[in-house]
C-alpha positions in Angstrom: 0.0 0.0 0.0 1.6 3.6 -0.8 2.0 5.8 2.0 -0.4 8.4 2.1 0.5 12.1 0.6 0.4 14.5 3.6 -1.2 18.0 2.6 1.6 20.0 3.7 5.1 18.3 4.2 6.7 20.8 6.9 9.9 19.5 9.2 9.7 20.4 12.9 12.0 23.1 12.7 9.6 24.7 9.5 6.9 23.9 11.4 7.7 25.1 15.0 8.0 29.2 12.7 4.5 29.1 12.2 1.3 30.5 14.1 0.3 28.0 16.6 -3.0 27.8 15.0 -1.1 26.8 12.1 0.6 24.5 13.4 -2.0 23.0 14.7 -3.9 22.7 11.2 -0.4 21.0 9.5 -0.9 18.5 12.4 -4.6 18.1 12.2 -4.2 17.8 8.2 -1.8 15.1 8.2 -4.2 13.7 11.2 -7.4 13.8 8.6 -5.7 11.7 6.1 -4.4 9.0 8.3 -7.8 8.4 9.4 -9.3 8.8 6.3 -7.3 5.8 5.3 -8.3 3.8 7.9 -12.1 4.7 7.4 -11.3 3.4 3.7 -9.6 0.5 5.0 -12.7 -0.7 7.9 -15.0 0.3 5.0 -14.1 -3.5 4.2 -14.7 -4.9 7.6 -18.7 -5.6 6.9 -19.6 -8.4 8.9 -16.7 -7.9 11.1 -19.0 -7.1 14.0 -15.6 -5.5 16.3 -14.2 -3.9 12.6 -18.3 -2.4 11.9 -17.7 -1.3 15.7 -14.2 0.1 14.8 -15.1 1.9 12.0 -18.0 3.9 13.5 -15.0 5.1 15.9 -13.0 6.2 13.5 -15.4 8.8 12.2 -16.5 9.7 15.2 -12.6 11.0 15.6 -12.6 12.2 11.9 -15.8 14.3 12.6 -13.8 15.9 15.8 -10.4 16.8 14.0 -12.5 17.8 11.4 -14.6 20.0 13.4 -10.9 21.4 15.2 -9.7 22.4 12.1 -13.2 24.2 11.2 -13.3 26.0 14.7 -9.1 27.0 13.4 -9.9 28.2 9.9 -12.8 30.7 11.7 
């Protein structure tokens, strides 16, 4: 599986110059697409009663960072 493309590719050091809130929303952006992937990936897990269980977790926590990042864009 190819590793996922991160929105923004900043180091630490890049990072660390930025607005918090900024920061923040590199780390929150690079958080969205990891569990974005692994909605995609429990989409498969039908009939997998503890995967069905896992996967309405895993956008419960894409709904919040999503909602973070919303609240930081304001």
């Amino acid at each position: 599986m190819p590793e996922p493309i991160p929105l923004i590719n900043l180091d630490a050091v890049s990072r660390a110059r930025l607005p918090l809130a900024e920061q923040l929303m590199d780390v929150f952006a690079d958080a969205l697409v990891a569990v974005s992937d692994a909605l995609d990936i429990s989409r498969y897990g039908a009939g997998n009663s503890r995967i069905t269980s896992m996967h309405m977790r895993i956008q419960a926590v894409y709904d919040e960072v999503n909602s973070m990042m919303k609240e930081l864009a304001d």
